[in-house]
PDB file as gemmi writes it, atoms N, CA and C in Angstrom:
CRYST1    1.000    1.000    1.000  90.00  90.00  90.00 P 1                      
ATOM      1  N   UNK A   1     149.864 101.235 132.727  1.00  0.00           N  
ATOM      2  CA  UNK A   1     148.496 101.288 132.239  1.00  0.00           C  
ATOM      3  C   UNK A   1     147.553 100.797 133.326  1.00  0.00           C  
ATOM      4  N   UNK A   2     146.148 100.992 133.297  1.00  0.00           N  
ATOM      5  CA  UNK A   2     145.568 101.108 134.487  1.00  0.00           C  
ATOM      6  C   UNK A   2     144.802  99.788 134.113  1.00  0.00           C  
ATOM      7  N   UNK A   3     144.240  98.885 134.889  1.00  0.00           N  
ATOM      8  CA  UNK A   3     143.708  97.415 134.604  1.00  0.00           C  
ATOM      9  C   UNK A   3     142.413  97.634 135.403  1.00  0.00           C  
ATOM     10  N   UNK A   4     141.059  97.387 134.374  1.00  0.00           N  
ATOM     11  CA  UNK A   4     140.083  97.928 135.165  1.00  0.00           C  
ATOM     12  C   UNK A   4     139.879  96.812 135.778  1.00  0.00           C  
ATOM     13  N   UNK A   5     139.443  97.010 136.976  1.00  0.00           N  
ATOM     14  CA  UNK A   5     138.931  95.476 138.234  1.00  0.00           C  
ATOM     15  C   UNK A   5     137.925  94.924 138.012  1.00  0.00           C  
ATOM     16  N   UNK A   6     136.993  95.237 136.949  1.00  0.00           N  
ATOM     17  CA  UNK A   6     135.894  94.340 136.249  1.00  0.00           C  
ATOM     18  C   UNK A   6     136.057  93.366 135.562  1.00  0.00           C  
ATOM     19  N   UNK A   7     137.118  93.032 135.147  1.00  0.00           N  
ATOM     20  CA  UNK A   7     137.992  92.446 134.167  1.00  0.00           C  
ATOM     21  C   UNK A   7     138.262  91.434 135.127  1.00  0.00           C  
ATOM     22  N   UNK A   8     138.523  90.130 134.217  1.00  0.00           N  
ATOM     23  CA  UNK A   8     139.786  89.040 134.765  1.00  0.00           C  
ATOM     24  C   UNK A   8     141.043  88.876 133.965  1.00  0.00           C  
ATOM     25  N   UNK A   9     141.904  88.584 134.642  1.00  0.00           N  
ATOM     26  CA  UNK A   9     143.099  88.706 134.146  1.00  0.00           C  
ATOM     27  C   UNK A   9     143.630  87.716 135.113  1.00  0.00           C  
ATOM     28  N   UNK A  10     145.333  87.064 133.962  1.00  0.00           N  
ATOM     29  CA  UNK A  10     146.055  85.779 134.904  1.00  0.00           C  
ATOM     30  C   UNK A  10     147.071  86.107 134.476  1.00  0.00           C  
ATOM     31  N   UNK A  11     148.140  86.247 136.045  1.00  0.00           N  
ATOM     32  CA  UNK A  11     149.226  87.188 136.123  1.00  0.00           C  
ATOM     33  C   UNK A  11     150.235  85.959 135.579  1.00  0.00           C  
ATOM     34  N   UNK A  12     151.008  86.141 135.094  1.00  0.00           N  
ATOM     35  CA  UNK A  12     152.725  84.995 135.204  1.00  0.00           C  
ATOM     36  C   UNK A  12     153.797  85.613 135.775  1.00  0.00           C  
ATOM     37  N   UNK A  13     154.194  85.335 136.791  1.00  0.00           N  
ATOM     38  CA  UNK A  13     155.083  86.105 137.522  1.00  0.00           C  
ATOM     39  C   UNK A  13     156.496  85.358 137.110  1.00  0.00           C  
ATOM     40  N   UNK A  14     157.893  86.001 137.314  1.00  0.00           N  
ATOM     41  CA  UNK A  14     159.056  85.300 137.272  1.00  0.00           C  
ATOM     42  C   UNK A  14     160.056  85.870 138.119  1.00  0.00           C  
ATOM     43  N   UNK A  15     160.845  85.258 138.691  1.00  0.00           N  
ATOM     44  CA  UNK A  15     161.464  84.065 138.309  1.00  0.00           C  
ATOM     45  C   UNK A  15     160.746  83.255 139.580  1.00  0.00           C  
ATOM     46  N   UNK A  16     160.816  81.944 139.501  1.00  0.00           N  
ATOM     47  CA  UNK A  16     159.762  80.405 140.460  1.00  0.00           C  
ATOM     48  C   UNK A  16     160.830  80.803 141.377  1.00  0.00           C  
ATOM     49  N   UNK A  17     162.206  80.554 141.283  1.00  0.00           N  
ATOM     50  CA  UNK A  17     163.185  80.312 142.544  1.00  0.00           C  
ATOM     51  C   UNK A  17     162.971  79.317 143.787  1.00  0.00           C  
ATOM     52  N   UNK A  18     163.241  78.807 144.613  1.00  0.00           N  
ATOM     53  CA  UNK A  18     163.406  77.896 146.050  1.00  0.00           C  
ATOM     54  C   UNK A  18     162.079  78.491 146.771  1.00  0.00           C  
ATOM     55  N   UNK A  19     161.272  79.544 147.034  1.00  0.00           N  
ATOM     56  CA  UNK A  19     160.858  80.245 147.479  1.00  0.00           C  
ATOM     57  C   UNK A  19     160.268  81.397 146.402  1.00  0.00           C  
ATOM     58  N   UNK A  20     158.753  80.950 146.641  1.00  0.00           N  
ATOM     59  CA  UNK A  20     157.617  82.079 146.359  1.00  0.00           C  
ATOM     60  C   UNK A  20     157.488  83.093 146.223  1.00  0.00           C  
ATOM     61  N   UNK A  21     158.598  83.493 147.156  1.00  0.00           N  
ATOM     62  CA  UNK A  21     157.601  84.934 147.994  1.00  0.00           C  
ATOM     63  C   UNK A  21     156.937  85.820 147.098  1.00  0.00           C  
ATOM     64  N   UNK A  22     157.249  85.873 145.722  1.00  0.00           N  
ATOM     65  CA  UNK A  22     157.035  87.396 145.248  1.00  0.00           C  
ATOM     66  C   UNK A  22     155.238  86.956 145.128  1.00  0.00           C  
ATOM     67  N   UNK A  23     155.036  85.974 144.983  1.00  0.00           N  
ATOM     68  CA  UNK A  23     153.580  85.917 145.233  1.00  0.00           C  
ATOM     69  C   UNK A  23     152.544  86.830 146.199  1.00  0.00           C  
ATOM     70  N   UNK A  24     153.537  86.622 147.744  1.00  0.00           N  
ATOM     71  CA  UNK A  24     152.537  87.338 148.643  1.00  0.00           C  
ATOM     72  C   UNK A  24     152.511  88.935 148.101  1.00  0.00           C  
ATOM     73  N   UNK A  25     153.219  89.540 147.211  1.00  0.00           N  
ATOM     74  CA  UNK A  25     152.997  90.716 146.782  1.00  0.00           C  
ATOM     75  C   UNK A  25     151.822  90.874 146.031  1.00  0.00           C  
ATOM     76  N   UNK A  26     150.998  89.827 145.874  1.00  0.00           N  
ATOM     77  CA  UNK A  26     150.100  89.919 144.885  1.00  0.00           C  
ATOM     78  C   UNK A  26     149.076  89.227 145.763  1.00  0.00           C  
ATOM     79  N   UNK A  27     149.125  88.536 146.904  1.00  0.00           N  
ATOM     80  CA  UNK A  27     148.457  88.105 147.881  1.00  0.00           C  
ATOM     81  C   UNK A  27     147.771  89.336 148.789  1.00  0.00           C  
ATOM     82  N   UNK A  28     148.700  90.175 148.992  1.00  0.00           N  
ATOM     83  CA  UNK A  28     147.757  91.107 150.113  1.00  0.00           C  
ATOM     84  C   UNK A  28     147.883  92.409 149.853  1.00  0.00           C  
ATOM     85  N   UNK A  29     146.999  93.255 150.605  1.00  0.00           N  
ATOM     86  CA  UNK A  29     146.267  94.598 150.424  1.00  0.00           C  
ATOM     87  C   UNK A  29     147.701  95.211 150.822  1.00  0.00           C  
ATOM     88  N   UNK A  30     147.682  96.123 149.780  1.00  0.00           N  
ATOM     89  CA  UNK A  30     148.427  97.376 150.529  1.00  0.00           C  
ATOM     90  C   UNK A  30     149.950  97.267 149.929  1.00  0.00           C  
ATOM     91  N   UNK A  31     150.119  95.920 149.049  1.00  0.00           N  
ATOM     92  CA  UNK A  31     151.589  96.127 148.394  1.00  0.00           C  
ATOM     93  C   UNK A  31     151.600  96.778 147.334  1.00  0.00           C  
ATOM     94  N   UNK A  32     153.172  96.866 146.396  1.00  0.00           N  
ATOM     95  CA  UNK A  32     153.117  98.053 145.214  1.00  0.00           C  
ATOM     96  C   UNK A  32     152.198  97.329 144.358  1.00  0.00           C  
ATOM     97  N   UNK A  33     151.850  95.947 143.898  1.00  0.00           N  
ATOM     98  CA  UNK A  33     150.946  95.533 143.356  1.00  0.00           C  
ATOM     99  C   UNK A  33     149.460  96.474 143.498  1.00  0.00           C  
ATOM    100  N   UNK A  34     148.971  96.038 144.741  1.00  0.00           N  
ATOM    101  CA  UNK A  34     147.778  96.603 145.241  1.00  0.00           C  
ATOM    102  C   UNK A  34     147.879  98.251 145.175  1.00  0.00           C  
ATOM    103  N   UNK A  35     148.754  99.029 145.452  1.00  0.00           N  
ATOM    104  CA  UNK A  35     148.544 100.172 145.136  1.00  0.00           C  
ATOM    105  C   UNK A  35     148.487 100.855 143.471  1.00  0.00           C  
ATOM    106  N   UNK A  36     149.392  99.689 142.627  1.00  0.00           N  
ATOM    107  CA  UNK A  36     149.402 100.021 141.046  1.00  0.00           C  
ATOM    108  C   UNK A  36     148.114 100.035 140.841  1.00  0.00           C  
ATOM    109  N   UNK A  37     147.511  98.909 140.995  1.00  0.00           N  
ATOM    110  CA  UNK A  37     146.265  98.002 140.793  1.00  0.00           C  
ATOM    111  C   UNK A  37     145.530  98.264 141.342  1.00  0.00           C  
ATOM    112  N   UNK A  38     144.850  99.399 142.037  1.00  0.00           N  
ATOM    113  CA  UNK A  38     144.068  99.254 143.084  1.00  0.00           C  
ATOM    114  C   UNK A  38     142.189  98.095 142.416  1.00  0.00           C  
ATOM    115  N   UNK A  39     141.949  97.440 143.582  1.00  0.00           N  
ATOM    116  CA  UNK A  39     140.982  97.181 143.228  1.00  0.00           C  
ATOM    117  C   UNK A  39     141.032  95.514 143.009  1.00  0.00           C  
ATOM    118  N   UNK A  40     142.029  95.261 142.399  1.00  0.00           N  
ATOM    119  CA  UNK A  40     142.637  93.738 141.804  1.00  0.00           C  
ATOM    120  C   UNK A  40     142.617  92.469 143.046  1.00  0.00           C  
ATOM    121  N   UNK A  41     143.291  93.307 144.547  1.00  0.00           N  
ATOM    122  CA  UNK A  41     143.609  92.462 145.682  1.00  0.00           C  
ATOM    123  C   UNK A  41     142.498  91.856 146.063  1.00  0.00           C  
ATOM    124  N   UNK A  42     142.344  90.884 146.664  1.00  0.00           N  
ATOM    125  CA  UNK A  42     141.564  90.851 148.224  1.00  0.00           C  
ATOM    126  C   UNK A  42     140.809  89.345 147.289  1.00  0.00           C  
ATOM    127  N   UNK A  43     139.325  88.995 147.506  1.00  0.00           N  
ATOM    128  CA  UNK A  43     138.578  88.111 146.952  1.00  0.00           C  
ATOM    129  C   UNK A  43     138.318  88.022 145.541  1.00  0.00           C  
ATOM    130  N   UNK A  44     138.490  88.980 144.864  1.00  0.00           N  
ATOM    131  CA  UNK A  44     138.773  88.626 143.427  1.00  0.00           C  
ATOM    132  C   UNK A  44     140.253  87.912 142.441  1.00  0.00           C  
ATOM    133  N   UNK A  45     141.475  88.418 143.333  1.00  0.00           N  
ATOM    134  CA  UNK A  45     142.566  87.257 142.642  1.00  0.00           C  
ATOM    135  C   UNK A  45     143.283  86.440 143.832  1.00  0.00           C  
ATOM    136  N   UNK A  46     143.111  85.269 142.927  1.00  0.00           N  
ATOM    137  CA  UNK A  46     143.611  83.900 144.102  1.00  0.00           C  
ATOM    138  C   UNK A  46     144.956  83.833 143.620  1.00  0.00           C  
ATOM    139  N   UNK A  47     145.971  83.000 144.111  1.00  0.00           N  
ATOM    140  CA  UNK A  47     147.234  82.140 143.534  1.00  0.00           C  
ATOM    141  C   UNK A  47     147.206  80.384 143.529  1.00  0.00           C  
ATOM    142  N   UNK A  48     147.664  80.116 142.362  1.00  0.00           N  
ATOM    143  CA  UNK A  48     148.194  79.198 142.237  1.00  0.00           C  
ATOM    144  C   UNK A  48     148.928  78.618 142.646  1.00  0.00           C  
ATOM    145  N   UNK A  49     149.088  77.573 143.129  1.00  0.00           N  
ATOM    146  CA  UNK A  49     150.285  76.703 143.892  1.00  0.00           C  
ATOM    147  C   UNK A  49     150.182  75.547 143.267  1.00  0.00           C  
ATOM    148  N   UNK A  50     151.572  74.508 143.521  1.00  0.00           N  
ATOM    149  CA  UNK A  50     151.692  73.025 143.723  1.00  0.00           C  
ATOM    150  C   UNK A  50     150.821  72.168 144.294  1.00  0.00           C  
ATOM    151  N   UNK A  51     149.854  71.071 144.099  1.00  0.00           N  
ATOM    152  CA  UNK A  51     148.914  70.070 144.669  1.00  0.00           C  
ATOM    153  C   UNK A  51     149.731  69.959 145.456  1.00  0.00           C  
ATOM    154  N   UNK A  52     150.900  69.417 145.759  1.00  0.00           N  
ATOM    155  CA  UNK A  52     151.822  69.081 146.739  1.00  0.00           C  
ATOM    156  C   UNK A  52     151.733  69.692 147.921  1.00  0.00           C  
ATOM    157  N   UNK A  53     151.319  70.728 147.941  1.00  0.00           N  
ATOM    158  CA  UNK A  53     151.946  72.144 148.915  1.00  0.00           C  
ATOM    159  C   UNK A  53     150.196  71.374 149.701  1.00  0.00           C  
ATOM    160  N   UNK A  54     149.526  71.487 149.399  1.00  0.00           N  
ATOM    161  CA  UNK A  54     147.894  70.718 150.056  1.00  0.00           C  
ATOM    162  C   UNK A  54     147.596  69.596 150.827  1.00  0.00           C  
ATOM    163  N   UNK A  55     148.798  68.922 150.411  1.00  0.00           N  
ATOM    164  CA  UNK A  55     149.154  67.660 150.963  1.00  0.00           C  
ATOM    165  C   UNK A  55     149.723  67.512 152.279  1.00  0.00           C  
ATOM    166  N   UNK A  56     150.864  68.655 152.491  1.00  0.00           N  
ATOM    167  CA  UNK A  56     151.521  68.950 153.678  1.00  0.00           C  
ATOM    168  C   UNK A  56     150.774  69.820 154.692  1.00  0.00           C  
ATOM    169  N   UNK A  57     150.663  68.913 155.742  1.00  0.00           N  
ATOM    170  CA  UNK A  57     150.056  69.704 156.722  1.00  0.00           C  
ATOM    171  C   UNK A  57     150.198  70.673 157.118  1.00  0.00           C  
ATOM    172  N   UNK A  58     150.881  71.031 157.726  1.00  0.00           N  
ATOM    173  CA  UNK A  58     151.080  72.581 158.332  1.00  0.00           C  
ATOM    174  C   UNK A  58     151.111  73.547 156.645  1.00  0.00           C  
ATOM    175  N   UNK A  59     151.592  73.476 155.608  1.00  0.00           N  
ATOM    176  CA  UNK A  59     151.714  73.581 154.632  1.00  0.00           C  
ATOM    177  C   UNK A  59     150.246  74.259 154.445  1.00  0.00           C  
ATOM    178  N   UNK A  60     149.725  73.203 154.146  1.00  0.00           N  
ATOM    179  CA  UNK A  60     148.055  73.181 153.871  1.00  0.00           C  
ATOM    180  C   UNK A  60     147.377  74.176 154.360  1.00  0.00           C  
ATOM    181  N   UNK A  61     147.507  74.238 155.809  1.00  0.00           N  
ATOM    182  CA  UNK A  61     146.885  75.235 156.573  1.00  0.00           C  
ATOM    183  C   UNK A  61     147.503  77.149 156.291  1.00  0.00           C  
ATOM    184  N   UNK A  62     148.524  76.912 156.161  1.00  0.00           N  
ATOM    185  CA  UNK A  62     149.147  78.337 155.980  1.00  0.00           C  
ATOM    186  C   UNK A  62     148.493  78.918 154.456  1.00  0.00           C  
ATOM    187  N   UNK A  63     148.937  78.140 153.684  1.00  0.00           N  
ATOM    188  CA  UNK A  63     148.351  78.286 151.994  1.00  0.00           C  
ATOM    189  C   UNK A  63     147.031  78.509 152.077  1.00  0.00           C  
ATOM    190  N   UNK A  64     145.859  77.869 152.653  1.00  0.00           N  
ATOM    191  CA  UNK A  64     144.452  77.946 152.960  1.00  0.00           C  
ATOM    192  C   UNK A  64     144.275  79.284 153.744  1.00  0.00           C  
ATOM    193  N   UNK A  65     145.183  80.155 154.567  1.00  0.00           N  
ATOM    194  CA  UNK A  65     144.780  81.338 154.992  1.00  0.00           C  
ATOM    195  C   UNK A  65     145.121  82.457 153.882  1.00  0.00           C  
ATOM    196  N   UNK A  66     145.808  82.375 153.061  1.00  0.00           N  
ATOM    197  CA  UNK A  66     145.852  83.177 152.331  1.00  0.00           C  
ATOM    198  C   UNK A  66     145.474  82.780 150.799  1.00  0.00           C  
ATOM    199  N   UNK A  67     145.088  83.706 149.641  1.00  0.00           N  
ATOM    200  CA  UNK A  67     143.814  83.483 148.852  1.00  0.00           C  
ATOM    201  C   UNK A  67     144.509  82.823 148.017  1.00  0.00           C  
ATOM    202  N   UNK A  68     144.791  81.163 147.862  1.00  0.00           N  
ATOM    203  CA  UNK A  68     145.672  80.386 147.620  1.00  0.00           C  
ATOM    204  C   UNK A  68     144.521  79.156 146.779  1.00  0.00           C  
ATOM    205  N   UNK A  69     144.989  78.210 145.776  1.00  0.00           N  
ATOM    206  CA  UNK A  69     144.073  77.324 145.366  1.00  0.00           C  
ATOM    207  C   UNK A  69     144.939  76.304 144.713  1.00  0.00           C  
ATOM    208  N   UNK A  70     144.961  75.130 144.893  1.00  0.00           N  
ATOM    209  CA  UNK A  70     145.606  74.193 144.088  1.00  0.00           C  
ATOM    210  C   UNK A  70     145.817  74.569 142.454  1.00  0.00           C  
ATOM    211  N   UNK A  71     146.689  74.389 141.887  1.00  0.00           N  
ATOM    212  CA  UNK A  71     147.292  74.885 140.694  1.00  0.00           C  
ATOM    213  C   UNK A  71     146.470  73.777 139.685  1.00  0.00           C  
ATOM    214  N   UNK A  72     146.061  72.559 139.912  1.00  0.00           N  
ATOM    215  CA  UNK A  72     145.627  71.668 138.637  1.00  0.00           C  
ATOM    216  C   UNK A  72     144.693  72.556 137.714  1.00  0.00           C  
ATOM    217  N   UNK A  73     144.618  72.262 136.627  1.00  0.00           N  
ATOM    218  CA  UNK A  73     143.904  72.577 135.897  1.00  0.00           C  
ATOM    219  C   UNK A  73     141.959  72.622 135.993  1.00  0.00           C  
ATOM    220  N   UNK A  74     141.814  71.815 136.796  1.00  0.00           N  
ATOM    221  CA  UNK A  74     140.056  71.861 136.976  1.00  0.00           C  
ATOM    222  C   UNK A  74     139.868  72.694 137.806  1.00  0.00           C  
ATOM    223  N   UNK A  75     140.904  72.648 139.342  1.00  0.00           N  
ATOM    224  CA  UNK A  75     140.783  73.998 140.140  1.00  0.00           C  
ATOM    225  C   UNK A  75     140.878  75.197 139.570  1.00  0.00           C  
ATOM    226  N   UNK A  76     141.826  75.294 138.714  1.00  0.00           N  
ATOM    227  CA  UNK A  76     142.071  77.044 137.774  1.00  0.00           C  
ATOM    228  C   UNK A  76     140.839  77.343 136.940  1.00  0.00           C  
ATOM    229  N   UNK A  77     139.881  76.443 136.499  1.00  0.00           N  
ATOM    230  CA  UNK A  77     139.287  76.376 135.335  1.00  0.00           C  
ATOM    231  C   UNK A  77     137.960  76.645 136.070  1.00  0.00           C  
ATOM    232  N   UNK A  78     138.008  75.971 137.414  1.00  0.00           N  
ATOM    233  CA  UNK A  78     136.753  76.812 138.237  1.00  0.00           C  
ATOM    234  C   UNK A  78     136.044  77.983 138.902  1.00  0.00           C  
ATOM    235  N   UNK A  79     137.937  78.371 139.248  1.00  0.00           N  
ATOM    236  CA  UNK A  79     138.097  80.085 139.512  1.00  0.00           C  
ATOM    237  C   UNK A  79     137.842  80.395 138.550  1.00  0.00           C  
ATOM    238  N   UNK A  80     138.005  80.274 137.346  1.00  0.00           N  
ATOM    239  CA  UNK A  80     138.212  81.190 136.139  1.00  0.00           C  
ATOM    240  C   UNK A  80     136.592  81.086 136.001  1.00  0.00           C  
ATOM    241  N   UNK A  81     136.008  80.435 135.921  1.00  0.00           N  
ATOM    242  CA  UNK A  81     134.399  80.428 135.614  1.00  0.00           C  
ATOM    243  C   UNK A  81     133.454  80.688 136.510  1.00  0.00           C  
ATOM    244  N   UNK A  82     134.098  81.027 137.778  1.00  0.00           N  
ATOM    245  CA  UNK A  82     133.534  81.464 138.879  1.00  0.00           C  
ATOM    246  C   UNK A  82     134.265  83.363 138.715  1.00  0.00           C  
ATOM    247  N   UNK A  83     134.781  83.636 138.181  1.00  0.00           N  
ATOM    248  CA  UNK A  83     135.208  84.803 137.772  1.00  0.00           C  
ATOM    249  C   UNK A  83     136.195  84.971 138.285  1.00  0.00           C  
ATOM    250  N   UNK A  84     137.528  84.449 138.800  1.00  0.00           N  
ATOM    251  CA  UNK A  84     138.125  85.131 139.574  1.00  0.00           C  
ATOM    252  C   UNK A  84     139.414  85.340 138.876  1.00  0.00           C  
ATOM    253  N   UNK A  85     140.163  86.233 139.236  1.00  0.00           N  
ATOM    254  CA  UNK A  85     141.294  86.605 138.660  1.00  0.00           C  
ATOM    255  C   UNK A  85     142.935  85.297 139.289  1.00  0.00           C  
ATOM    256  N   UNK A  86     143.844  85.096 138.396  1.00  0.00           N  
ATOM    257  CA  UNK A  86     144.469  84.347 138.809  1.00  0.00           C  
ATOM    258  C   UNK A  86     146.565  84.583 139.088  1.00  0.00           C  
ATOM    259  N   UNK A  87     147.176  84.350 139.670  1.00  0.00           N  
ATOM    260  CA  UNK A  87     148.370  84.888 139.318  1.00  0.00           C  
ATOM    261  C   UNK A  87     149.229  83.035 139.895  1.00  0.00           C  
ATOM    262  N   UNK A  88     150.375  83.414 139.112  1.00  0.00           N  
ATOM    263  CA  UNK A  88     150.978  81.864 139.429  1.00  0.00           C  
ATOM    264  C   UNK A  88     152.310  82.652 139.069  1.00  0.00           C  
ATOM    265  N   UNK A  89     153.242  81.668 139.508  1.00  0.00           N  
ATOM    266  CA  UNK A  89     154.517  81.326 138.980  1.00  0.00           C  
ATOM    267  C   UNK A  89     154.943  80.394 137.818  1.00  0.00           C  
ATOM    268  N   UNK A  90     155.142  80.762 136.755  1.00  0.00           N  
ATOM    269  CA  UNK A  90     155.428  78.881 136.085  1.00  0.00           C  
ATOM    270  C   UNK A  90     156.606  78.306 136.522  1.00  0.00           C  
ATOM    271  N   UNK A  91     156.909  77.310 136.235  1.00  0.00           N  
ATOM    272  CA  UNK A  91     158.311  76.799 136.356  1.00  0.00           C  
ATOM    273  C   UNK A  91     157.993  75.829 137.386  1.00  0.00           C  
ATOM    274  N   UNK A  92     158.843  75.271 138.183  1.00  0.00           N  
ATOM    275  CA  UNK A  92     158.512  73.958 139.365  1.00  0.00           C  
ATOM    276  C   UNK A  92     159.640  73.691 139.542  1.00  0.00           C  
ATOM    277  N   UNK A  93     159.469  72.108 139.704  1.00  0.00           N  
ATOM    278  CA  UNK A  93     161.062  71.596 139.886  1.00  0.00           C  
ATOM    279  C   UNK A  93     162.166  71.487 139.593  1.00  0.00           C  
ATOM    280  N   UNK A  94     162.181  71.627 138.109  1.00  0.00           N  
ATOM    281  CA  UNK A  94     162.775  71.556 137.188  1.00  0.00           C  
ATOM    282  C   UNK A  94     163.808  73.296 137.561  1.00  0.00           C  
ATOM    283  N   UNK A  95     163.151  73.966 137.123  1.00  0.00           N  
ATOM    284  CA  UNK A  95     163.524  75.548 137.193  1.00  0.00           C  
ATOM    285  C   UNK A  95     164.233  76.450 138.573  1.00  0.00           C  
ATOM    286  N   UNK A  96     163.088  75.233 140.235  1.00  0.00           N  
ATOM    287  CA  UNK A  96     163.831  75.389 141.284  1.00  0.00           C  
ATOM    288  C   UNK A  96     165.340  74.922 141.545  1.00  0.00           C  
ATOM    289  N   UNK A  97     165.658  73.883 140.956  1.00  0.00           N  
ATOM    290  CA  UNK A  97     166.976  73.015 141.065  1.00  0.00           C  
ATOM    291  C   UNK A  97     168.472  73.946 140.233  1.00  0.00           C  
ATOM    292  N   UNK A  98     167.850  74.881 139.017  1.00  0.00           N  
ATOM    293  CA  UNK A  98     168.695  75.294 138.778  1.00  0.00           C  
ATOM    294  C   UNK A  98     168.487  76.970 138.949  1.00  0.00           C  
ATOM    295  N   UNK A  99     168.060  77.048 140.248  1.00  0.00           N  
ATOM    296  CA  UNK A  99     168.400  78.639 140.676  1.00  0.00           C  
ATOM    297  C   UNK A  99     169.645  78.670 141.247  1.00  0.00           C  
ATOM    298  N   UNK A 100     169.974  79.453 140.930  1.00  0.00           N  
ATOM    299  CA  UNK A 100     171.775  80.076 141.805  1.00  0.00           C  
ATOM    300  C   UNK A 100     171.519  81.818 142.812  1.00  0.00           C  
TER     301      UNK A 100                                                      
END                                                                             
């Protein structure tokens, strides 16, 4: 079904696993996301991350180049009222420890 880009919408992606990645599919122009979706990518949807991940330097800086925002709740609640579309992973530590 086609998701008009006027709209906001907040993705839940799965599975969290050791590693993100499936995020950057929803991070940049030109993946099957962005081609389903056209319109969705770029300055209108950010991701969610760990406060933690902000904390770590080099960390910090990599997450800050791509359209990335601390996961707490006042940060999400500002995108969201600033209009922006949101996508996260749920799960954390708990859920990373028992990936196989």
């Amino acid at each position: 079904a086609a998701l008009p880009s006027d709209r906001q919408y907040v993705f839940a992606i799965h599975p969290h696993g050791i590693f993100c990645w499936s995020l950057f599919m929803f991070a940049a122009k030109g993946t099957p996301f962005d081609k389903r979706f056209p319109g969705l990518c770029g300055e209108k949807l950010v991701g969610l991350i760990a406060t933690i991940l902000f904390i770590i330097p080099v960390l910090r800086d990599f997450f800050l180049e791509w359209p990335y925002i601390d996961a707490s709740r006042k940060v999400a609640n500002a995108a969201l009222d600033a209009g922006l579309s949101l996508y996260l992973i749920p799960g954390g530590e708990e859920e990373v420890v028992v990936t196989k």
